[in-house]
C-alpha positions in Angstrom: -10.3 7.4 -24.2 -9.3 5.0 -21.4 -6.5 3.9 -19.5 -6.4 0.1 -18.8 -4.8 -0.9 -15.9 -2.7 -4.1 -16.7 -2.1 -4.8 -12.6 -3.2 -8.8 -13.1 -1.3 -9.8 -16.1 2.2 -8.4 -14.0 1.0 -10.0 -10.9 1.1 -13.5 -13.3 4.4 -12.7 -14.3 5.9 -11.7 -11.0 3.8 -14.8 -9.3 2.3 -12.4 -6.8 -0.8 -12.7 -5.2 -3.0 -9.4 -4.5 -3.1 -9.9 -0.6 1.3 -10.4 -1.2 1.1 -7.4 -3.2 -1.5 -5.2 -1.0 0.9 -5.9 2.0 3.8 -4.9 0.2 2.7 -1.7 -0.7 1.1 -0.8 2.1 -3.0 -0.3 1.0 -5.7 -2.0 1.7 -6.9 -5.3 -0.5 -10.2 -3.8 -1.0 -8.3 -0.2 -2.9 -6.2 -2.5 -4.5 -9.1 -4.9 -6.3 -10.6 -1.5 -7.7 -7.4 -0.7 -8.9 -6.8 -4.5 -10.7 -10.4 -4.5 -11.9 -10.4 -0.9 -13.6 -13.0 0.3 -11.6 -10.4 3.5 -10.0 -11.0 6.7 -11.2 -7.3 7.9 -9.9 -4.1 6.7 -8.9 -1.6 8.5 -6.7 1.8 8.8 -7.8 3.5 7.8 -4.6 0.8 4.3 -4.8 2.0 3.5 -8.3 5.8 4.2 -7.4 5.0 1.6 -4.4 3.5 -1.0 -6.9 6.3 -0.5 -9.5 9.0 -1.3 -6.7 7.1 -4.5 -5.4 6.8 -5.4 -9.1 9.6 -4.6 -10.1 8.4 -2.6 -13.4 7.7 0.5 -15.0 4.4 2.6 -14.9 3.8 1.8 -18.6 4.1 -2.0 -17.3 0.6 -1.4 -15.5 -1.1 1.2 -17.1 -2.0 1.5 -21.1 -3.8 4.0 -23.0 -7.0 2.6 -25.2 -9.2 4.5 -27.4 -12.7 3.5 -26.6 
């Protein structure tokens, strides 16, 4: 099983760039790339609720569940 993180495709639609988006919710670029490039093994709760308000989305906008 494995959860794809979708973080790029709703940067596209929200026009976003990931330095915008790293200073909005408050982590560093670097934490955020190995979230947008599925290379995270975890995500806090409080990170993803930050991320959904600068997006403007839900969780299951960023994150999807693939069988392997």
């Amino acid at each position: 099983m494995a959860i794809i993180v979708n973080l790029d495709v709703m940067m596209a639609k929200r026009k976003m760039s990931l330095s915008e988006l790293a200073e909005k919710v408050g982590i560093t670029l670097a934490n955020l790339s190995i979230l947008k490039n599925n290379k995270a093994k975890a995500i806090r709760f409080s990170t993803l609720e930050a991320i959904c308000e600068a997006l403007d989305c839900q969780p299951a906008d960023i994150l999807e569940y693939g069988k392997d």
